[in-house]
N, C-alpha and C positions, 0 to 999 in steps of 0.2 A: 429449547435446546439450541435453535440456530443461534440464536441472542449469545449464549453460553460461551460458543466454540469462536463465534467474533472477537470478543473479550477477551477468551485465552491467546487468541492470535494476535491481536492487535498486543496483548501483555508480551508477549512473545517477540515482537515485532519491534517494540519501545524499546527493550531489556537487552537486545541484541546488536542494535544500530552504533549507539553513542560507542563514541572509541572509550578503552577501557578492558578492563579485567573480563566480562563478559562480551568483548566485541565481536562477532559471528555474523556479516552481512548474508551465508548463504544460510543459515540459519532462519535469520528473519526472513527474508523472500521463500524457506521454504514454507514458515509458517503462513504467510500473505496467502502464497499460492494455495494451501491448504484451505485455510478461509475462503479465498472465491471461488474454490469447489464448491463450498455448502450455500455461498451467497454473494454471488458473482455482482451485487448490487447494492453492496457494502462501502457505499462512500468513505470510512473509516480507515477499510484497508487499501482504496486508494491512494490514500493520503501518506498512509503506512510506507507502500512501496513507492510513491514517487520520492517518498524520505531515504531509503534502500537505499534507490539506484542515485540520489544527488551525493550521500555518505558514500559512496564508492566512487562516484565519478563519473558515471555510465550515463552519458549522454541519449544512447540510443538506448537502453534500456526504462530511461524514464521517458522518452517518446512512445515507447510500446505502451508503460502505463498510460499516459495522457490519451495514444489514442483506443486504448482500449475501455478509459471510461466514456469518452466521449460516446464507443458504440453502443455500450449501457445507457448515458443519457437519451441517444437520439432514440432508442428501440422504446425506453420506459417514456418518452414527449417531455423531458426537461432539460431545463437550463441547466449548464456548466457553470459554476461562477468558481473559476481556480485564483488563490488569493496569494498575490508576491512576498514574501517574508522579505521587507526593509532590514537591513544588518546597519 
C-alpha cells in the first residue's frame, strides 16, 4: 500500500511541476508533502520536491528539502549522494 501512495504521489508530483496546461506547483508539494507522511524515507519524493521548489525558484524551500533529507539519511546511517543536472 505505502509502495502505491509513493507512486501516486511522485505521479502527482511529475504531472504538476513542468510548466504547461497542468502546471500547479502547490499542487505538487502538496502531493510530496502527503507522501512523506506515509514515508518520510522516500528518496523518490525527495527528489520530487527539491524539483518543486528549483520549478518555482524557492531557494530556501529547496534548502528545507536538502536539509531535511539529510536528517533522514544521518537518522537511517547513509550516505547522501545529491547528483548536479549539467544543462
Amino acid at each position: 500500500m505505502i509502495t502505491r501512495i509513493i507512486d501516486v504521489t511522485h505521479t502527482v508530483a511529475t504531472y504538476r511541476t513542468p510548466a504547461g496546461p497542468h502546471h500547479d506547483l502547490s499542487a505538487a508539494r502538496q502531493a510530496v508533502a502527503t507522501g512523506l507522511d506515509v514515508d518520510d524515507t522516500a528518496e523518490l519524493l525527495y527528489r520530487d520536491w527539491m524539483r518543486i521548489e528549483a520549478a518555482a525558484g524557492n531557494r530556501q524551500g529547496l534548502h528545507t528539502a536538502v536539509t531535511r533529507v539529510q536528517q533522514v539519511n544521518r537518522a537511517l546511517d547513509c550516505s547522501l549522494v545529491l547528483q548536479r543536472r549539467l544543462a
